[in-house]
DRENPA-294250 format. One line per 8 residues: their letters; for each residue x, y, z of C-alpha. Coordinates in Angstrom, 1 decimal. Layout:
// DRENPA-294250
A) X Y Z  ...
// end
This chain:
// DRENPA-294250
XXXXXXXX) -14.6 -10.3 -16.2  -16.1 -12.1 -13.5  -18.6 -10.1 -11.6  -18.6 -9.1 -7.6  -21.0 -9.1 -4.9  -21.1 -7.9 -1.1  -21.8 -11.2 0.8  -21.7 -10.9 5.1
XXXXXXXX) -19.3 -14.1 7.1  -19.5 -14.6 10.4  -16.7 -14.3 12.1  -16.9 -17.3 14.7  -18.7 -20.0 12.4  -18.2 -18.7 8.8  -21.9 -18.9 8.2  -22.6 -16.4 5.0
XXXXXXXX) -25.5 -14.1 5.0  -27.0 -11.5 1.9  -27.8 -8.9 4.1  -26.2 -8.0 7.5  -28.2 -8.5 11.0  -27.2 -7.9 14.4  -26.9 -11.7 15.2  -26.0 -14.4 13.5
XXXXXXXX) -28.5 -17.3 13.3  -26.3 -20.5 12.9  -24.2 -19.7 15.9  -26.2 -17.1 17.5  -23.0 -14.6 18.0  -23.9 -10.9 18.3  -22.4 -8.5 16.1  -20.5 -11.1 14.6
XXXXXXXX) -21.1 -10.5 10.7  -18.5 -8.4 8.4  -18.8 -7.5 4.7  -16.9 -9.1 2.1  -16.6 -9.4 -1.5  -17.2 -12.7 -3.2  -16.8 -12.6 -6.9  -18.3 -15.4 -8.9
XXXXXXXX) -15.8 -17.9 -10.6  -15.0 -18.8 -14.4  -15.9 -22.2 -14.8  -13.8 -22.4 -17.8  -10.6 -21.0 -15.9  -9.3 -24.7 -14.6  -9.4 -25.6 -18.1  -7.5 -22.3 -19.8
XXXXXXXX) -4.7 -22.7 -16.8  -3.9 -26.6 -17.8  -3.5 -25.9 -21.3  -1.0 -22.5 -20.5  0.9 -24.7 -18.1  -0.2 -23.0 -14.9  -0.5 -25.0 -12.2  2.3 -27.9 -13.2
XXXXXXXX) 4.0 -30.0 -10.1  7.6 -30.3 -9.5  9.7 -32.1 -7.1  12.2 -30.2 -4.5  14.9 -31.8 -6.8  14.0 -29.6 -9.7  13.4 -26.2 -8.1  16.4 -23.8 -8.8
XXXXXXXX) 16.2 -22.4 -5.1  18.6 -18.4 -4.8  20.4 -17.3 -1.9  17.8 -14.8 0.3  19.4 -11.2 0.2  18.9 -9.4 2.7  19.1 -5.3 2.8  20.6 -3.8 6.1
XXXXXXXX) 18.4 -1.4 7.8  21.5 0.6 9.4  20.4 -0.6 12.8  22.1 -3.8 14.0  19.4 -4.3 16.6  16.4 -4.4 13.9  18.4 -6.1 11.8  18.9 -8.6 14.3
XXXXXXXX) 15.0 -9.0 15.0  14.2 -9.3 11.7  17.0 -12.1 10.6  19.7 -10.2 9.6  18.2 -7.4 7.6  15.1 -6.9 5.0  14.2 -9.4 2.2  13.0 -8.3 -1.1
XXXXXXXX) 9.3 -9.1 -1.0  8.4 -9.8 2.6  5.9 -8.0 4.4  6.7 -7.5 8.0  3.5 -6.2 10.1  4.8 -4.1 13.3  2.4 -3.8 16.5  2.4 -1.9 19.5
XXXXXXXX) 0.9 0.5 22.1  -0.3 4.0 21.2  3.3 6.2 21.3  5.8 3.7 22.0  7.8 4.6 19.4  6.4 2.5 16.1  6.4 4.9 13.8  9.7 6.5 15.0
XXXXXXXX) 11.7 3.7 14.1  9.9 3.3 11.0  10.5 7.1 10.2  14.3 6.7 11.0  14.3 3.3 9.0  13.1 4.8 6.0  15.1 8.2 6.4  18.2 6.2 6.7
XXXXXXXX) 17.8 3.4 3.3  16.7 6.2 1.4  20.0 7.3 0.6  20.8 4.1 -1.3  17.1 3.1 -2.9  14.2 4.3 -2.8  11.2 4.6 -0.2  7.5 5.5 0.2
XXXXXXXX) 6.3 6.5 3.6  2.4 6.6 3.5  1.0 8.2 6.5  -2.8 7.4 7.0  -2.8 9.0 10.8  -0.8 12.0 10.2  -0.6 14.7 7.5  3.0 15.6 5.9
XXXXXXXX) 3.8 18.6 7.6  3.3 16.1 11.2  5.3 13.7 9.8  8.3 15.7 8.0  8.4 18.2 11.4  9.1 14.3 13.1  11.8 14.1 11.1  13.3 17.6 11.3
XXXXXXXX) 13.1 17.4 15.5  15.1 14.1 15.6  17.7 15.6 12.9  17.0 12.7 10.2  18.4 12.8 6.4  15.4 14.0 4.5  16.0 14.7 0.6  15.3 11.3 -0.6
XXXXXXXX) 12.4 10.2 1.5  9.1 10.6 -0.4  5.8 11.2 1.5  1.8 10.2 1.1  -0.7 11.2 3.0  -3.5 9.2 1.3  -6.0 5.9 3.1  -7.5 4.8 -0.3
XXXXXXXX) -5.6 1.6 -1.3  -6.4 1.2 -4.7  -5.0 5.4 -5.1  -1.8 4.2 -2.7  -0.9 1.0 -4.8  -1.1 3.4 -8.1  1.0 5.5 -6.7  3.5 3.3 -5.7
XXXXXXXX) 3.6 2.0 -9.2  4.5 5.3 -10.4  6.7 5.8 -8.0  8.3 2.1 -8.0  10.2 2.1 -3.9  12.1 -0.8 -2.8  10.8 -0.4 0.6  7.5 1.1 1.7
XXXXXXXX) 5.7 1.7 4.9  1.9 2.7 5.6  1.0 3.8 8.7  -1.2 2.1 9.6  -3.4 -0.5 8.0  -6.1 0.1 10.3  -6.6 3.7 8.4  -6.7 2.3 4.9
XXXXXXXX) -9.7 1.2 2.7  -10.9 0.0 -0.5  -14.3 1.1 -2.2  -14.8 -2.3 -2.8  -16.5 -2.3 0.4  -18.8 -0.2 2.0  -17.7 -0.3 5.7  -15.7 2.0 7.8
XXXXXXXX) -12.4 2.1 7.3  -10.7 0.2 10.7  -13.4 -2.8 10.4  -12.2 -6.5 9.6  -13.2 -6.7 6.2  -11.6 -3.4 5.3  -8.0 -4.1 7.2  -8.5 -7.8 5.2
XXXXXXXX) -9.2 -6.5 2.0  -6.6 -3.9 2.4  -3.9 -6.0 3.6  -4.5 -8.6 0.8  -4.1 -6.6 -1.5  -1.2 -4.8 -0.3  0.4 -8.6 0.0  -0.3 -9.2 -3.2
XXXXXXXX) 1.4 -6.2 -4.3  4.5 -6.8 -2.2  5.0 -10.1 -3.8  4.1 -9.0 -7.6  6.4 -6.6 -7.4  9.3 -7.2 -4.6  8.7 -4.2 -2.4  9.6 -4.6 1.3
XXXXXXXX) 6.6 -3.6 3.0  6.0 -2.7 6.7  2.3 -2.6 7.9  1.8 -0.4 11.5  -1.0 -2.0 13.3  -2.9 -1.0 16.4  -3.3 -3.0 19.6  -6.3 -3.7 21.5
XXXXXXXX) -6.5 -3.5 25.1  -5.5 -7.1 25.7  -2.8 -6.2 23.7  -3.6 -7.9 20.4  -2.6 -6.5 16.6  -6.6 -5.2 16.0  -8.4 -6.6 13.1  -8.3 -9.8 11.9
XXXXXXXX) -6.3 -12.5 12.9  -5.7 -14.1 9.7  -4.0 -10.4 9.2  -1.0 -12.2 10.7  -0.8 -15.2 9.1  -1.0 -12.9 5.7  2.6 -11.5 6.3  5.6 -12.8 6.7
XXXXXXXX) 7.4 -11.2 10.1  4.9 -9.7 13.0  6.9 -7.7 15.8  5.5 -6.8 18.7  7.1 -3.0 20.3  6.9 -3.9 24.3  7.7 -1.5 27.5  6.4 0.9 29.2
XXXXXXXX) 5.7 4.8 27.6  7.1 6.1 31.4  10.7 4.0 30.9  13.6 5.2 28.4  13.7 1.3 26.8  12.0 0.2 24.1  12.0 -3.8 23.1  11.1 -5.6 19.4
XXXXXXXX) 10.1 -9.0 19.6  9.5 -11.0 16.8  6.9 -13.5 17.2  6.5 -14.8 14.0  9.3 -14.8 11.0  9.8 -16.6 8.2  13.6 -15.9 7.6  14.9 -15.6 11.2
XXXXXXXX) 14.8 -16.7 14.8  11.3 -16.4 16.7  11.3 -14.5 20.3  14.4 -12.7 18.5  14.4 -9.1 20.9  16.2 -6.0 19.8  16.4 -3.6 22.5  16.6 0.0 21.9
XXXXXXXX) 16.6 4.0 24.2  14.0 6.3 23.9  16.3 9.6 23.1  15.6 13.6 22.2  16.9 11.7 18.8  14.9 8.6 18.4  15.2 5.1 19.3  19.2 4.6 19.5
XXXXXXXX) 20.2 0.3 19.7  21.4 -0.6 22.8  24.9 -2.4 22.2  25.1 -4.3 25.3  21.2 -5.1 26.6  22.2 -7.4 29.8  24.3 -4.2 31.1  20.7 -2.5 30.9
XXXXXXXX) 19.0 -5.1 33.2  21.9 -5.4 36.2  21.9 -2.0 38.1  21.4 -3.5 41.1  22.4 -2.5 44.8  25.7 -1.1 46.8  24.7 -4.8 48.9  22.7 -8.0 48.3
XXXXXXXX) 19.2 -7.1 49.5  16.9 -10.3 49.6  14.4 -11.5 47.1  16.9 -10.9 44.0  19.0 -13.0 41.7  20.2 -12.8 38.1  19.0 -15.1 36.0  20.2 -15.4 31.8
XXXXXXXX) 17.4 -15.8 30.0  17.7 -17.5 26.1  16.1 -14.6 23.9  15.7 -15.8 20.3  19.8 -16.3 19.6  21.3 -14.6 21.9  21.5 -14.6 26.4  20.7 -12.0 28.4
XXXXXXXX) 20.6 -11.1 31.5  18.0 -10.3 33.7  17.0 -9.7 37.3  14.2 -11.2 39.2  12.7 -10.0 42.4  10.5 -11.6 44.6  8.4 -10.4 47.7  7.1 -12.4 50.5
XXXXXXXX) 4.4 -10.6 52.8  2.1 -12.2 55.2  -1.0 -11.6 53.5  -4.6 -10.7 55.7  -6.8 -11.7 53.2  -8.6 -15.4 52.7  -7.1 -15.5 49.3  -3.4 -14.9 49.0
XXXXXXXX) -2.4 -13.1 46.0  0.3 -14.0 43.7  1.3 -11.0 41.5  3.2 -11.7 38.3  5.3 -8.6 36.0  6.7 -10.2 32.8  6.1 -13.6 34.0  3.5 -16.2 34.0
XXXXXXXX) 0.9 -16.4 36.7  -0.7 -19.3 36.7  3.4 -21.1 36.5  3.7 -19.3 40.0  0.9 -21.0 41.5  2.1 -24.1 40.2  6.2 -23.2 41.2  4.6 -22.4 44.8
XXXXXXXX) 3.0 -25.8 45.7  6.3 -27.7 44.1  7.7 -25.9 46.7  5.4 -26.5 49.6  5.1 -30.4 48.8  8.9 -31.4 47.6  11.2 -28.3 49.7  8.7 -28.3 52.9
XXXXXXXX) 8.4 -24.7 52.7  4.9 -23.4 53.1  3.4 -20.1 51.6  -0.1 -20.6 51.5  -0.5 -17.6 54.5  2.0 -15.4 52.2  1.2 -12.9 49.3  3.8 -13.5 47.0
XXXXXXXX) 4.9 -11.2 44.4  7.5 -11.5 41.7  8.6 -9.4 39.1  11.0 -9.2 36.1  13.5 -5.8 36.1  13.1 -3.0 33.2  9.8 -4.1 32.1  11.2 -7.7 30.1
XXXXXXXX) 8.6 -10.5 29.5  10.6 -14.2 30.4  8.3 -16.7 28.4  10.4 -19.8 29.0  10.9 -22.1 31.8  14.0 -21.6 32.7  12.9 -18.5 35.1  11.4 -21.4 37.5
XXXXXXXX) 14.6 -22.2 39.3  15.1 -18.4 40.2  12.2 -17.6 40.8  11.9 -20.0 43.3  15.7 -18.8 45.2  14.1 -15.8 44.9  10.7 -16.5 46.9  13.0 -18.3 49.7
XXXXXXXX) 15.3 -15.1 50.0  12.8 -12.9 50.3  10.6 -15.5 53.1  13.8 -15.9 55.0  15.1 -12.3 54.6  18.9 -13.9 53.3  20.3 -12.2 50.8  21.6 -14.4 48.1
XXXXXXXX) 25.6 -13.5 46.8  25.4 -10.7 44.1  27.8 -12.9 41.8  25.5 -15.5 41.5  23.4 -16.2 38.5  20.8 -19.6 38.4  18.8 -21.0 35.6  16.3 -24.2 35.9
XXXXXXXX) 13.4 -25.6 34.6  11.1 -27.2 37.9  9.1 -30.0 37.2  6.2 -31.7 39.3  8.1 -33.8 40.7  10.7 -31.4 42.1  13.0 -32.5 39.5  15.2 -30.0 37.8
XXXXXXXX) 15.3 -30.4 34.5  18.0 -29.2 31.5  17.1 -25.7 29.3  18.8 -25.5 25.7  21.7 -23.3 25.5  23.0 -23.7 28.6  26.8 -23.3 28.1  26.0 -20.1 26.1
XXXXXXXX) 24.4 -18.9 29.0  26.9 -19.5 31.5  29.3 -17.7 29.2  27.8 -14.5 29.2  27.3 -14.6 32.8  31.2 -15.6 33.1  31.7 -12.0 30.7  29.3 -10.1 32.9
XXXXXXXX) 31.9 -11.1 36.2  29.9 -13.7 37.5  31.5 -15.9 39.9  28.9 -18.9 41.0  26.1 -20.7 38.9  23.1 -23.1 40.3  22.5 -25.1 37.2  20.6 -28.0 36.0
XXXXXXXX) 23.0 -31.2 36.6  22.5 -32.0 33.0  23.7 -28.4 32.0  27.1 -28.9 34.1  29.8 -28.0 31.6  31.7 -31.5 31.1  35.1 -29.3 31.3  36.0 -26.8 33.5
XXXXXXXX) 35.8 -23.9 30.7  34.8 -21.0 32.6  37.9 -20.1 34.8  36.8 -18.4 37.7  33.3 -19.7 38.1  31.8 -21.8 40.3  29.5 -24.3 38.6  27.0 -26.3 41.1
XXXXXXXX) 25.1 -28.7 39.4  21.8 -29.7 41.3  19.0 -32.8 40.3  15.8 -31.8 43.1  14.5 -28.7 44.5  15.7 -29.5 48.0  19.4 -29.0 46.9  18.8 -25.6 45.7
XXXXXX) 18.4 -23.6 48.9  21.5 -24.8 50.4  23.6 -24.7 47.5  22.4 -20.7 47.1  23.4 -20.4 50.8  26.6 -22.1 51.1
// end
């Protein structure tokens, strides 16, 4: 057997050291050094793999490739966010704030499949009595599910063998360790070591495998971040722990969209998938008010809708602030002197403020167009129509340019009772295939505040 040793990487340059110090002295990085385990190679191992075959190439020709199967999870919204449902094998790693709901869903996940095959939940954070009183308060199915209240790894992967579960949860990674090393459980090396092993595991053996991980404060999975590019799905829980919704995005998967979002409601019985999100995101107002506007934003396959507010104060400081919720900051700023330069309208003597309703982060460009309608309602004090929905990428220029999906958007808007759209020109359906909708197709900036007001 090929012996072991504890060797100490930096985490910024790689450097290794024998023994651990408090800087490191090729980059000069405090507190930068972790334990690892680097065990000494076979020299005669390249030699024993060629002669048992290991190792051979192939074309993509040759390779017998199987359908993927995917297992429901009994919720059509997680299903969704995860590409249809689970895949023997994969490893998804699920992030989040402290209580937003992660190991809820997972609970009722895992309560819910183990009437057809059998699970492993392995708690790390709670004890079994915690976790089955959980289950009890939101009414769950609980005579299949089997329970583990155990951090080492090496102890949790023999008992999982024993046990053999098609699916498996441990909550969370950040609690587990291996005596391989000799650092606190929660530290990089440990959440590597752990997590590789677990991987391997998964793989070997073709467990579906969910990993709980903790989020730092700028709101980060903790630990490593080759952690994520171990697995195969991260999700990210988002909202706030004061609002009833809960949202799963996926921001990495390798059998489904990215930026899928399932959206959920925090209930006395657990997370409960919202059928129709967009209904969620439009209770508006008895009467147009100004500064707000729908806009459809493209969410990994599917449109939603969403409102966006805006609010134009004259500001007294020398700075003028511009305030961002669920959108990016820094693309205000820029939005704001597109407008100024190529619409004439000035805001430099303004705070501006814009926000996206129920706590939604819009991550693609097609928010520029209302945002800006938006910023002129509120500056004017006009109230755009409450049928009208607009969607618009703004370019330098004060071009507006086409977004992807555009006639799937307009038909969900056209569902929602929509009755007037301010679109891209290039997005302009070539027939007229939304009856009852008024389609205005616009090429600058400087048509888009009188189309919105005629």
């Amino acid at each position: 057997m090929p012996k072991s040793k504890i060797i100490y990487v930096c985490n910024q340059c790689d450097a290794q050291f024998p023994k651990w110090a408090g800087q490191c002295t090729q980059c000069g990085v405090w507190n930068s050094l972790s334990e690892e385990v680097m065990v000494a190679k076979n020299s005669t191992a390249g030699s024993r793999f060629i002669e048992e075959g290991i190792g051979q190439v192939t074309t993509l020709a040759k390779v017998e490739v199987k359908p993927t199967v995917t297992v429901t999870t009994h919720s059509q919204e997680l299903d969704r966010v995860l590409g249809g449902g689970i895949v023997a094998g994969s490893v998804i790693l699920m992030g989040g704030e402290p209580g937003i709901g992660k190991s809820t869903i997972l609970l009722q996940t895992l309560c819910q499949m183990s009437q057809t095959q059998p699970a492993l939940y392995v708690t790390g954070e709670e004890s079994i009595w915690q976790t089955t009183l959980r289950a009890r308060r939101l009414q769950l199915p609980e005579e299949n599910l089997k329970l583990l209240a155990d951090t080492q790894i090496e102890r949790i992967i023999a008992c999982a063998q024993r046990e053999q579960p098609k699916i498996m949860v441990i909550d969370s990674i950040q609690t587990i360790y291996t005596e391989l090393l000799q650092s606190a459980p929660g530290s990089i090396s440990q959440v590597r070591e752990s997590a590789a092993q677990l991987v391997r595991y998964a793989k070997q053996t073709g467990v579906a495998l969910f990993l709980v991980g903790h989020v730092t404060k700028e709101g980060t999975i903790a630990g490593p971040r080759v952690l994520e590019h171990m697995v195969d799905t991260v999700l990210y829980f988002e909202g706030n722990s004061d609002s009833r919704f809960r949202v799963i995005r996926a921001t990495k998967n390798r059998f489904g969209a990215v930026n899928e979002l399932g959206v959920f409601a925090m209930t006395d019985r657990g997370l409960l998938e919202v059928k129709n999100p967009s209904s969620i995101f439009l209770s508006r107002y008895d009467k147009p008010v100004a500064g707000s506007i729908i806009m459809p934003t493209w969410e990994g396959s599917r449109p939603l809708l969403v409102e966006v507010q805006a609010l134009v104060d004259e500001t007294r400081l020398a700075n003028p602030r511009r305030v961002t919720v669920g959108l990016e900051q820094n693309r205000l700023s820029m939005l704001l002197a597109v407008l100024h330069r190529h619409a004439g309208i000035v805001t430099y003597d303004q705070d501006v403020f814009v926000n996206a309703v129920g706590g939604i982060r819009i991550l693609e460009t097609a928010a520029d167009l209302p945002i800006l309608l938006s910023v002129i309602s509120s500056l004017r004090n006009r109230a755009l129509p409450m049928d009208m929905i607009a969607f618009g990428e703004v370019g330098l220029a004060g071009e507006i340019r086409p977004v992807q999906s555009g006639q799937e958007r307009l038909r969900e808007a056209c569902k929602q009772g929509f009755k007037r759209a301010i679109v891209p020109k290039a997005n302009m359906p070539k027939k007229a295939i939304f009856k009852g909708m008024d389609v205005i197709g616009i090429e600058y900036l400087h048509e888009a505040s009188a189309a919105a007001q005629s």
